[in-house]
Each structure stands twice: as structure tokens, then as C-alpha cells.
VEXSE-48405 format. One record per residue (C-alpha): residue number from 1; y, z, x. Coordinates in nm, 2 decimals. Example, Ala and Ser with C-alpha at 12.3 -4.5 7.8 and 13.67 -1.06 7.14 Angstrom:
BEGIN
ATOM/kekol/c2/c3/c1
ATOM/1/-0.45/0.78/1.23 .
ATOM/2/-0.11/0.71/1.37 .
// end
This chain:
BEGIN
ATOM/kekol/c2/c3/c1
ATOM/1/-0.79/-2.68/1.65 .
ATOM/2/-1.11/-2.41/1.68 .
ATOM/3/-1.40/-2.53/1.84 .
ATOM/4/-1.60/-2.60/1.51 .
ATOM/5/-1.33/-2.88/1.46 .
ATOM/6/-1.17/-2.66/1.22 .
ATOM/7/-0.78/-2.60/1.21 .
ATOM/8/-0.64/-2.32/1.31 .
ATOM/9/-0.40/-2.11/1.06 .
ATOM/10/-0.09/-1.93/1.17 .
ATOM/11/-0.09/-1.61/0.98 .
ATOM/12/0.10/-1.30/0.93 .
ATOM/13/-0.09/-0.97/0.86 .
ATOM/14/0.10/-0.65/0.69 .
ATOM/15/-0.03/-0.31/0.70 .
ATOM/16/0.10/0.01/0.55 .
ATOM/17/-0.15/0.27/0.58 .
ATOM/18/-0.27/0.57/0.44 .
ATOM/19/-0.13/0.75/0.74 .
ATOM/20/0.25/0.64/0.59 .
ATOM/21/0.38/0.65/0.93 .
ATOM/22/0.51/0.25/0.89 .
ATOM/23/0.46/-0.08/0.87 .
ATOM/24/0.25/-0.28/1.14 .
ATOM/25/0.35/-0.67/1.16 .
ATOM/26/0.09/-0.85/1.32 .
ATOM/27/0.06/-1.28/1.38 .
ATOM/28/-0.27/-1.42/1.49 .
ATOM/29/-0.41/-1.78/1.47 .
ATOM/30/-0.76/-1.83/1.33 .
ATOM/31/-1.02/-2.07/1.12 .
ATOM/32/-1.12/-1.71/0.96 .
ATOM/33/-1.43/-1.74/1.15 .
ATOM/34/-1.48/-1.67/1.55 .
ATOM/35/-1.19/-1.82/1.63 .
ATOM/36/-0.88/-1.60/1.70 .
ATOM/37/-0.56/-1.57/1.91 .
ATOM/38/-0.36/-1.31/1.90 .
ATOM/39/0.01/-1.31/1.88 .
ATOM/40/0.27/-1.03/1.89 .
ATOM/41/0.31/-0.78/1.70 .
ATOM/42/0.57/-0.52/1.54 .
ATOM/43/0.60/-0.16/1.43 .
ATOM/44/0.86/-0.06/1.16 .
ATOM/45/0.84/0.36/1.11 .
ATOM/46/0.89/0.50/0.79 .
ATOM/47/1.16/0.79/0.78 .
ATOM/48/1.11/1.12/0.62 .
ATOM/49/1.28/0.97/0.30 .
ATOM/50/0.99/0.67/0.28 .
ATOM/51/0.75/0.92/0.29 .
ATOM/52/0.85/1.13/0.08 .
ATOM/53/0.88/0.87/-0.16 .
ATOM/54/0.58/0.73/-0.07 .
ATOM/55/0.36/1.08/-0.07 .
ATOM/56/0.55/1.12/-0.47 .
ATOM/57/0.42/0.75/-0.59 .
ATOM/58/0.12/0.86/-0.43 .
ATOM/59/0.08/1.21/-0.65 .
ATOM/60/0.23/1.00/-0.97 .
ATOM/61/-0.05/0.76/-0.93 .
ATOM/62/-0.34/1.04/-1.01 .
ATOM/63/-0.28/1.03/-1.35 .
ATOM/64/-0.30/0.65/-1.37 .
ATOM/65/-0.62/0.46/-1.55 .
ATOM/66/-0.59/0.11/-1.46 .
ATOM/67/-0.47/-0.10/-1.16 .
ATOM/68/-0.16/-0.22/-1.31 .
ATOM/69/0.00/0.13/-1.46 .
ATOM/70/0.34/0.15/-1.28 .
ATOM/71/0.49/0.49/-1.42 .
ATOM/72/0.83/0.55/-1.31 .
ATOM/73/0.79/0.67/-0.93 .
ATOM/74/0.55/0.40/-0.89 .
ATOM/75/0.76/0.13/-0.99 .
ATOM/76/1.01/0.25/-0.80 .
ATOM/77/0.83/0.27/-0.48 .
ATOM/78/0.66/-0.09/-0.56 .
ATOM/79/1.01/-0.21/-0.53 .
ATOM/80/1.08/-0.06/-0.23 .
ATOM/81/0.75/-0.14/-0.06 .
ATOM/82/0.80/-0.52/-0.10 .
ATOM/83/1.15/-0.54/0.00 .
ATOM/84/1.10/-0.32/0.35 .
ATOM/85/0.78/-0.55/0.36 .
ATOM/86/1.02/-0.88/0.31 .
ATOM/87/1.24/-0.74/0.54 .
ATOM/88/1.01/-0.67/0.81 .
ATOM/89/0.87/-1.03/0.82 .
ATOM/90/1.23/-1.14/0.86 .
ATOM/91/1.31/-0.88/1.13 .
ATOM/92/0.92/-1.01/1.29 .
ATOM/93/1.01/-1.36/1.30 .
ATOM/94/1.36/-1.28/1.45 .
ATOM/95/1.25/-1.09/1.75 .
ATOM/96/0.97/-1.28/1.83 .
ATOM/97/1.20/-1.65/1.76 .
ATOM/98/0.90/-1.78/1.52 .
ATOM/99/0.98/-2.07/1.26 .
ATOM/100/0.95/-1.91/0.90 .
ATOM/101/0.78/-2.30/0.85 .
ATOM/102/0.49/-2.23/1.12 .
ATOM/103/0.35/-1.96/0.93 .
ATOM/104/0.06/-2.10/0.70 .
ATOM/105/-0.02/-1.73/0.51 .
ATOM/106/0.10/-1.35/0.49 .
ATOM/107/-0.17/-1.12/0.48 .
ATOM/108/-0.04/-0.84/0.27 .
ATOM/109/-0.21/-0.55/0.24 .
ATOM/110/0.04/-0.33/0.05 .
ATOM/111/0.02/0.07/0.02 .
ATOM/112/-0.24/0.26/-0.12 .
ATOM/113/-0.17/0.52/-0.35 .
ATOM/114/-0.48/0.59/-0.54 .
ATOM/115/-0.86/0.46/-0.45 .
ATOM/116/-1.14/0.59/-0.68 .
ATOM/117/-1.37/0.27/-0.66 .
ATOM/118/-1.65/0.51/-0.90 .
ATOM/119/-1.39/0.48/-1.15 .
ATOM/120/-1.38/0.09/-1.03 .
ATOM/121/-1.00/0.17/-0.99 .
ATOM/122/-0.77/0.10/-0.65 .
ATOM/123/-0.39/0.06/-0.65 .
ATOM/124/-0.19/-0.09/-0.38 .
ATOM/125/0.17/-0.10/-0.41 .
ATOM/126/0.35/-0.43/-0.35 .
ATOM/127/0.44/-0.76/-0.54 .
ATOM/128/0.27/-1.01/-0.36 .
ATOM/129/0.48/-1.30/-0.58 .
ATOM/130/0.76/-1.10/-0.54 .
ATOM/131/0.72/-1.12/-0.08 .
ATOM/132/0.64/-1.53/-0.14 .
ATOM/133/1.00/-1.59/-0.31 .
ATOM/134/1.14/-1.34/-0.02 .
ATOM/135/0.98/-1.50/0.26 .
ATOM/136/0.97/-1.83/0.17 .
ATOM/137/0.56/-1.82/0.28 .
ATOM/138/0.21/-1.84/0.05 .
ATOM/139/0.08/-1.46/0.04 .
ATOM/140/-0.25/-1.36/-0.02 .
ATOM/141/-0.27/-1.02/-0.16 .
ATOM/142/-0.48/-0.75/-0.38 .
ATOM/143/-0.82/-0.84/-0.16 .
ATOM/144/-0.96/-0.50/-0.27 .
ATOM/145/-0.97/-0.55/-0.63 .
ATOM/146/-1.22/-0.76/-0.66 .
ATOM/147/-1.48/-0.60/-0.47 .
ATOM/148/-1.42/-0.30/-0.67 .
ATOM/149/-1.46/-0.50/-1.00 .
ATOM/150/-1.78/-0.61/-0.88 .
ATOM/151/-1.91/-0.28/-0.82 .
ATOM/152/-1.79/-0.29/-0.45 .
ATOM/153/-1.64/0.01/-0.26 .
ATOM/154/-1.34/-0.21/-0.24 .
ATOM/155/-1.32/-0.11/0.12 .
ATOM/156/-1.35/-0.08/0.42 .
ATOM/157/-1.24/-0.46/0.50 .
ATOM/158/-1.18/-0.56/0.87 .
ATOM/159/-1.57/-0.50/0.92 .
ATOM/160/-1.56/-0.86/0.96 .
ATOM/161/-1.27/-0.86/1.20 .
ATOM/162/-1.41/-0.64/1.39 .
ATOM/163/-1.71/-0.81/1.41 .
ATOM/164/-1.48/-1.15/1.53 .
ATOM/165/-1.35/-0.94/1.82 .
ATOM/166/-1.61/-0.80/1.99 .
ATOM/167/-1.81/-1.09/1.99 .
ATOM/168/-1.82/-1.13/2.36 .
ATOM/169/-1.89/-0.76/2.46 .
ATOM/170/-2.19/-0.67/2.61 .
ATOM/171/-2.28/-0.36/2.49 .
ATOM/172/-2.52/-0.34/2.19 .
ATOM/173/-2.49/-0.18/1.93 .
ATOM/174/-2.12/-0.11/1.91 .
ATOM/175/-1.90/0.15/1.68 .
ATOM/176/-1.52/0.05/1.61 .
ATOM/177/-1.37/0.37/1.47 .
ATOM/178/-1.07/0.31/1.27 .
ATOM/179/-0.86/0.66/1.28 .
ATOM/180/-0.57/0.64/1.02 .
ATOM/181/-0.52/0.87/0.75 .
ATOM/182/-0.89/0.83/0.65 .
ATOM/183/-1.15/0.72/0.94 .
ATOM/184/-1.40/0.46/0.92 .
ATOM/185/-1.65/0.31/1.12 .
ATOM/186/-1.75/-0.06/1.17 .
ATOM/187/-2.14/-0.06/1.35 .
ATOM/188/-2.25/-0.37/1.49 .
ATOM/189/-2.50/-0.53/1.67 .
ATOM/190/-2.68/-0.87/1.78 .
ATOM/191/-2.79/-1.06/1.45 .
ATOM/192/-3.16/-1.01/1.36 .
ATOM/193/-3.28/-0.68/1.48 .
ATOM/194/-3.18/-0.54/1.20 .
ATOM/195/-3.28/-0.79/0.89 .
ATOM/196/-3.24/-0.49/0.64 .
ATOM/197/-2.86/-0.53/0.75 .
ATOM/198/-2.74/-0.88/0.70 .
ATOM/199/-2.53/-0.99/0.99 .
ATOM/200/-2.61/-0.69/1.15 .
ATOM/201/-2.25/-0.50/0.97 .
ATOM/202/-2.25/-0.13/0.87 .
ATOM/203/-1.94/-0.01/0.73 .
ATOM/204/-1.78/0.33/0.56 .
ATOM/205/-1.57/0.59/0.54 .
ATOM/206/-1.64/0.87/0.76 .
ATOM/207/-1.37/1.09/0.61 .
ATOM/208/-1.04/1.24/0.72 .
ATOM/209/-0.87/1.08/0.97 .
ATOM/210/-0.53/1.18/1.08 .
ATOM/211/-0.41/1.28/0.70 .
ATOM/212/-0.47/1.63/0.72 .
ATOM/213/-0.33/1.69/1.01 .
ATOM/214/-0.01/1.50/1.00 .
ATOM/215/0.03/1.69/0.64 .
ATOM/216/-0.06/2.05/0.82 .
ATOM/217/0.23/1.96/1.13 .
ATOM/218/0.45/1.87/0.84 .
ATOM/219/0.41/2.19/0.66 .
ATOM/220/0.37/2.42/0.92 .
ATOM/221/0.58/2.24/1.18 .
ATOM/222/0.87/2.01/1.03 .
ATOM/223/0.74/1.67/1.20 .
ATOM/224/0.50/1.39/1.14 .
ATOM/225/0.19/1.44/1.34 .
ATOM/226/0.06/1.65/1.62 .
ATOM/227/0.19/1.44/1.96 .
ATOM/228/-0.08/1.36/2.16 .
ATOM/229/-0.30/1.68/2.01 .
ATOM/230/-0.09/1.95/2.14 .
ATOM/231/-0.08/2.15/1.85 .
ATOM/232/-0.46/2.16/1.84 .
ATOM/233/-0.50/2.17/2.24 .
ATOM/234/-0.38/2.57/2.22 .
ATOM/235/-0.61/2.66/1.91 .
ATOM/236/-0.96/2.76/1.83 .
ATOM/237/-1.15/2.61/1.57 .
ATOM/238/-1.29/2.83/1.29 .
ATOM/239/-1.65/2.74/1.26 .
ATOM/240/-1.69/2.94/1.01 .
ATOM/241/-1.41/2.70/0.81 .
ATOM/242/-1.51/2.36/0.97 .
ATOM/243/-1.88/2.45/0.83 .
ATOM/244/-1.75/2.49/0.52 .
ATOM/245/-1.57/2.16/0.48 .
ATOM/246/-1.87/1.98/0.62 .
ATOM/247/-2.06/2.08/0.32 .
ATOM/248/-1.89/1.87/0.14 .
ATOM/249/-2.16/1.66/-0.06 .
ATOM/250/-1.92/1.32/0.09 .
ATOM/251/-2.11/1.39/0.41 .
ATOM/252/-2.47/1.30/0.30 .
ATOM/253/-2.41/1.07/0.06 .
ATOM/254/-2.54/0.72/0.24 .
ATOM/255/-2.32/0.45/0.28 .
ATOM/256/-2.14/0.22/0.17 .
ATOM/257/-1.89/0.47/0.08 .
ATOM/258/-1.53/0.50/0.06 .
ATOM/259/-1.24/0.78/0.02 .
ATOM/260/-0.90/0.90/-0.14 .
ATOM/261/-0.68/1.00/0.09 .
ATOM/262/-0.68/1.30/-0.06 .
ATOM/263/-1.01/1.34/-0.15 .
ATOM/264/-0.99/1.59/0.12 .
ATOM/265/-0.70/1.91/0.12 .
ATOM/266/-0.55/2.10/0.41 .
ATOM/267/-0.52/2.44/0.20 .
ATOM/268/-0.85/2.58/0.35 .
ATOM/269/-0.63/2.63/0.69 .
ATOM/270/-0.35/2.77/0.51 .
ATOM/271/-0.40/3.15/0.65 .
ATOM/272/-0.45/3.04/0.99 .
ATOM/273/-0.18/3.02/1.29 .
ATOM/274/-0.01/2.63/1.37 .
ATOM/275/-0.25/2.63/1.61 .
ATOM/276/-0.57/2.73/1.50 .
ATOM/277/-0.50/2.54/1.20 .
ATOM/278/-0.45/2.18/1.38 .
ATOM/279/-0.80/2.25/1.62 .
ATOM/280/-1.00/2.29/1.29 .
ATOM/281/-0.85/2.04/1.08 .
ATOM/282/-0.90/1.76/1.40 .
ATOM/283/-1.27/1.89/1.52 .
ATOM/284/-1.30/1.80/1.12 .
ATOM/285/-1.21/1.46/1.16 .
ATOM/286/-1.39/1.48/1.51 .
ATOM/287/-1.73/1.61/1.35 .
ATOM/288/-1.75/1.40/1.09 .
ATOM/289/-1.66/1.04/1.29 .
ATOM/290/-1.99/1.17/1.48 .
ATOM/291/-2.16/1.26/1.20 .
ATOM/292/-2.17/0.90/1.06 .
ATOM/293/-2.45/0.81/1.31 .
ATOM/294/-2.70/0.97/1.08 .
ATOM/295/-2.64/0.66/0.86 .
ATOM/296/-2.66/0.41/1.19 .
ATOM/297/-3.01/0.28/1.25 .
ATOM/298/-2.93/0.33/1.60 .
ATOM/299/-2.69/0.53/1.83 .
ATOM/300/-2.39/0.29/1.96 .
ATOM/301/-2.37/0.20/2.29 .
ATOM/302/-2.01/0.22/2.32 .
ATOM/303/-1.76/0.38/2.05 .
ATOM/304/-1.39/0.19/2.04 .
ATOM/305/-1.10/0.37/1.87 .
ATOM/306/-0.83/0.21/1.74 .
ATOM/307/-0.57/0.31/1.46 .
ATOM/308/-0.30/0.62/1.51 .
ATOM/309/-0.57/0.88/1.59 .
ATOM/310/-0.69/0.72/1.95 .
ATOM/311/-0.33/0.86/2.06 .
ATOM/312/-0.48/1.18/1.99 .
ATOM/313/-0.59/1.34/2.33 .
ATOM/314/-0.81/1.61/2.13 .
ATOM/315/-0.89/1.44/1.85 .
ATOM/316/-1.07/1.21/2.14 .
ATOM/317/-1.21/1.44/2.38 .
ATOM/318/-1.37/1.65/2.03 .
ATOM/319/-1.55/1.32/1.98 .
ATOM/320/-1.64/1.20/2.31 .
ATOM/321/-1.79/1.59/2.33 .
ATOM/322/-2.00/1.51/1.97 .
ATOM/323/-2.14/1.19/2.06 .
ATOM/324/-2.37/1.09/2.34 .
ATOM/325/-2.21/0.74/2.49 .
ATOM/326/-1.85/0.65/2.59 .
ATOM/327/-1.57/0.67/2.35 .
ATOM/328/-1.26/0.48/2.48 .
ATOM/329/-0.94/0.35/2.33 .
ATOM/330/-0.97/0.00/2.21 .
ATOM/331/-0.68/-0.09/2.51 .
ATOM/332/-0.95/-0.04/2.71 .
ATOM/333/-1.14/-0.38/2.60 .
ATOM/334/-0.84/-0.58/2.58 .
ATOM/335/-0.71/-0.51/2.22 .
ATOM/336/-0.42/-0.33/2.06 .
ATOM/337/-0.49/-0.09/1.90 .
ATOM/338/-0.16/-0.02/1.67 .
ATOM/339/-0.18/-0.37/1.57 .
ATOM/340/-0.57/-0.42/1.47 .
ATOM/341/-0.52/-0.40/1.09 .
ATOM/342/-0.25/-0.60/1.04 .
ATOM/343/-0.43/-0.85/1.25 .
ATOM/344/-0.71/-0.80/1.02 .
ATOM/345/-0.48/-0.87/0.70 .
ATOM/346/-0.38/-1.18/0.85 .
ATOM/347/-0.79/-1.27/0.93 .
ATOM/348/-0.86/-1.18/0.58 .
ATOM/349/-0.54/-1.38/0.42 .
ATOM/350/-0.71/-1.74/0.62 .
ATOM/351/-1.08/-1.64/0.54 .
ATOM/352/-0.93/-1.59/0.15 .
ATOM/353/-0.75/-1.93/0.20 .
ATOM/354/-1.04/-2.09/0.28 .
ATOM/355/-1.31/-1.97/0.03 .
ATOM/356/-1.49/-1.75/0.33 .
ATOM/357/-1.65/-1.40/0.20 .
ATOM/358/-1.43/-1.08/0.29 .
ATOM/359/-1.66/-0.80/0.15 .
ATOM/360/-2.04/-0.77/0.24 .
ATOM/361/-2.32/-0.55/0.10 .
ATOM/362/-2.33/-0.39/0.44 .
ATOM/363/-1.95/-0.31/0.43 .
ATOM/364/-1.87/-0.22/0.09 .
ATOM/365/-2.21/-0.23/-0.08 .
ATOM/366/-2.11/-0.53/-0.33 .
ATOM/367/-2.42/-0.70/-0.47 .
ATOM/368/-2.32/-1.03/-0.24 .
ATOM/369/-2.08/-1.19/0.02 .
ATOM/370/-1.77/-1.16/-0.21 .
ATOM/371/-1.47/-1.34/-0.14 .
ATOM/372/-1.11/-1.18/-0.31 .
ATOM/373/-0.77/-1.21/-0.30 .
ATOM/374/-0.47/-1.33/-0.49 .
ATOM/375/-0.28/-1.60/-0.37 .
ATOM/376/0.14/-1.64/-0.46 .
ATOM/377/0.27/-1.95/-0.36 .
ATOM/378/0.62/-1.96/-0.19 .
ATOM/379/0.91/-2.06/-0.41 .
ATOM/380/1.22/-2.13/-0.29 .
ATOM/381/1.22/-2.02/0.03 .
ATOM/382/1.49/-1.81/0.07 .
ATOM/383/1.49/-1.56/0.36 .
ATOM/384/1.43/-1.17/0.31 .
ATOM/385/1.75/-1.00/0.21 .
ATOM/386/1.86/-0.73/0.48 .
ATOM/387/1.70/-0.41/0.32 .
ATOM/388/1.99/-0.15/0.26 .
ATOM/389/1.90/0.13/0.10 .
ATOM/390/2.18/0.35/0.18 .
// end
């Protein structure tokens, strides 16, 4: 029971993100309000044949028109997305010894393949009816559509998680960078000194995150990302290039605002060395993170990383160099920072659940507090088949 006399939910939250690197299993219990205690959570990497599959759903899906086209890559994927997503709530619950019958809600986020909320147009890949008859649990899923229908950016969405988490932090106002394939940035601070921003949220895309990179190491390199900055530790950064790409008209356009993941391309570094390459392409990401204070009516206090990128000892240092107050890992108040978005799924699945708003005007820039979401009941409860692909 919360404090406000409200029952706690048991929920499960499932992230695959735009980074493709897995899928993050998170448990928390919450009223979808301040309440929240957070359980375990679980990492399941993609190999290099998920995401290749994934990166050729992702291509198929630029020719699509409407949220429910599944051409033939894409259907194909969708099927394999929700079984490695049924799979990894069974392989979750096993490890951790949690009942399949104390979990109220999944929280299923699904992958991303193609965002273009001007067009008023996201896809996620994943059968949210489809992972209730696996699981045996109610699943809440598709909580970007209807943002975007209503005008909404359609993202991002753990603004309001964020905002639950931090609550008992100090420091005023606060930034929560989320580095995964795209960036964004939650700002926050103390209700009513800013009226012009209700509940004192600001939310958007900053632009690329760790996408460009991982993409350049794969080209250039053979493997997923660049450990720990490395690659781009031993480079320079072409300023002549970075300027260029700054230019893009994303960067001045006010927010709300939201991104593709490949709204941005790694081809402008295609001449260069590994090297050089990987220390423009992250003081990119690392520039533009800092350049989202020109939309923040005030410069944060403190700026918390979480999301692949904070394990990213350049990536980190280029932005602690571009801003003027500390910018730590989000360990270093206590949260985990692999496992913040699918914690967020699961906050977002209760708050659905429970008629609670998950999109703002300061977050995505719909017209009012919108709530969204689609909820699939359980049916028979039978457990996730072992996923065998081979």
C-alpha cells in the first residue's frame, strides 16, 4: 500500500531500444504516482543476427504510411520481437523466483523501427495480445500512438518517471540525459517557478545518441559500439565536420521535438581514420546534449546520465567539458542506469492501468495531459515457449 492509501502494482517493464543492443527487463512496484520500489532487473543482448534483422525491418519500414503496414521483413521481425520478448519475461521470472501470478501489468514498449510524428506516424514492433497469451499477464502496449494522433511528439515518455525518481534530490533544476541510440533530456525543477511549464517538465530529443557511433565501430571496426570511448579517446575531432552537422535546422528548432533514429547519418565521417571518425561522431552527440540548454529556462544544477552512453568515458568527459555543472552517471544517486527505461515501461503500464496521464505538453507538446496505451488481457496463461531460433 502507497502512502496516499493507494495499492501498489507489481509491474514488469520491457525495453528494446533504438540502440538494438537488447532487451532490458525491469520489475518495480508503484501507484503510478510517487510511489516506487525498485526490483531487479535483466539484460538479454541481441546477437549480430537480431540486429541485422532488426536494422532490415528497420530500412523496410521507410516506405511504410500507416502504423499497422507490416511488409514482409516487418512481419517477420514483429514475430520475432514478441517471442524473444515472451521469452525474456519467462527467463526474468525464473532467475529472480517471481510468481507469473504477482505480476499485475507488462509494460511493453516494443521496437521502434520508424518515428516521423510530423507525418503523425510511429511504429513499434511487437504484438502486445500476442505477449498476454504467452505470459499469462495483462500488457499494456502502443503508449506512443496516441500522443502522436493527437498531435503529440509521441515521445519522449519517462519524463514523468524521471520526475518520480528524483523527487528527493536536492539540487534544483535538474537534467536526466537519456543516451541510447537517440539522446534526450528530461529538465526539472520545484513546481511553480516556472508556471509557463506545468509541473515544471521540459522534455526532447537532443539528437544522436550512441546510433552513429555504434553504426561507424560496426562499419569501420566489426563490433557493436566503441567500449568505454576508446575508439574516440585516440582521435581528433574535425571541427570543420562537427560544425557542419550542427547546422542541422533540428538544432534550433524549440522543443518539444522528437527524432528518427536515422534522422541523422554517419557518411559525413566516411573519409576519415576509425579514430578520428568516432571523436567527431561522439563530440556530436556531446555538443548537442549541451546544446539543449538553449531551450532550458535555466542552466541545471546537476546533469544525470543514464542509458548505454554514460558507459562512455568520452562521450562523458566531451559533455562534462560543454556544460558548466557536474555531469555524473545516474549510479551515482542511487539508480541503475541500464535498467531506467524498462522501469519506466512498467511506471507507464500502472499509470495507463489507472487512467493517470503519460504525455504532457511540456514533454511531447500534446495539447493536454494525455493518457495512451492499449491494454491485452491475459488469456490462458500458458508460459512463454523457450525461444529457438536455430
Amino acid at each position: 500500500m502507497g502512502k496516499s492509501g493507494v495499492p501498489l502494482k507489481r509491474a514488469i517493464g520491457l525495453m528494446s531500444g533504438t540502440s538494438m543492443d537488447g532487451i532490458d527487463v525491469a520489475m518495480i512496484e508503484t501507484d503510478g504516482e510517487n510511489q516506487v520500489i525498485r526490483g531487479p532487473g535483466l539484460t538479454l543482448p541481441y546477437n549480430l543476427g537480431d540486429r541485422r534483422l532488426l536494422a532490415h525491418a528497420m530500412a523496410a519500414a521507410q516506405s511504410c504510411r500507416h502504423r499497422d503496414e507490416r511488409p514482409e521483413a516487418l512481419a517477420l521481425a514483429e514475430d520475432v520481437v514478441t517471442r524473444m520478448h515472451g521469452a525474456a519475461v519467462s527467463a526474468f521470472l525464473a532467475q529472480y523466483g517471481v510468481a507469473r501470478s504477482s505480476i499485475d501489468v507488462i509494460g511493453f514498449h516494443g521496437q521502434t523501427v520508424l518515428h516521423k510524428p510530423e507525418m503523425k506516424l510511429t511504429i513499434q514492433l511487437g504484438s502486445g495480445a500476442r505477449l498476454a497469451e504467452m505470459t499469462g499477464i495483462d500488457v499494456v502496449y502502443d503508449l506512443r500512438a496516441a500522443d502522436v494522433a493527437a498531435g503529440g511528439q509521441g515521445a519522449p515518455l519517462v519524463p514523468v518517471y524521471h520526475q518520480a525518481l528524483i523527487a528527493k534530490l536536492p539540487q534544483r533544476p535538474i537534467a536526466v540525459v537519456n543516451i541510447g541510440g537517440v539522446a534526450n533530456v528530461t529538465w526539472m525543477d520545484d513546481w511553480g517557478r516556472y508556471p509557463e511549464h506545468r509541473g515544471g517538465l521540459i522534455a526532447f530529443d537532443t539528437g544522436p545518441g550512441s546510433a552513429l557511433i555504434d553504426d561507424w565501430m560496426m562499419r569501420r571496426e566489426g563490433v557493436a559500439f566503441d567500449h568505454e570511448g576508446a575508439m574516440a579517446a585516440q582521435g581528433d575531432v574535425n571541427a570543420d565536420v562537427l560544425r557542419a552537422c550542427l547546422s542541422h535546422e533540428f538544432f534550433v528548432k524549440p522543443p518539444p521535438k522528437s527524432l528518427d533514429r536515422n534522422a541523422f547519418v554517419w557518411d559525413v565521417v566516411e573519409w576519415m581514420t576509425p579514430e578520428d571518425g568516432a571523436a567527431t561522431l561522439t563530440a556530436f552527440t556531446a555538443e548537442a546534449i549541451a546544446r539543449s540548454r538553449e531551450h532550458m529556462p535555466e542552466e541545471p544544477a546537476l546533469w544525470i546520465v543514464c542509458g548505454g552512453g554514460r558507459k562512455n568515458k568520452t562521450l562523458m568527459a566531451m559533455l562534462a567539458g560543454r556544460v558548466e555543472n557536474a555531469v555524473v552517471p545516474c549510479e551515482a544517486v542511487g539508480l541503475d542506469g541500464d535498467m531506467i527505461e524498462a522501469e519506466a515501461w512498467a511506471y507507464l503500464a500502472v499509470r495507463s492501468l489507472v487512467g493517470l496521464p503519460v504525455t504532457f505538453p511540456g514533454t511531447t507538446g500534446v495539447g493536454s495531459p494525455a493518457t495512451g496505451g492499449i491494454l491485452a488481457k491475459a488469456g490462458c496463461g500458458k508460459p512463454a515457449p523457450d525461444l529457438n531460433r536455430s
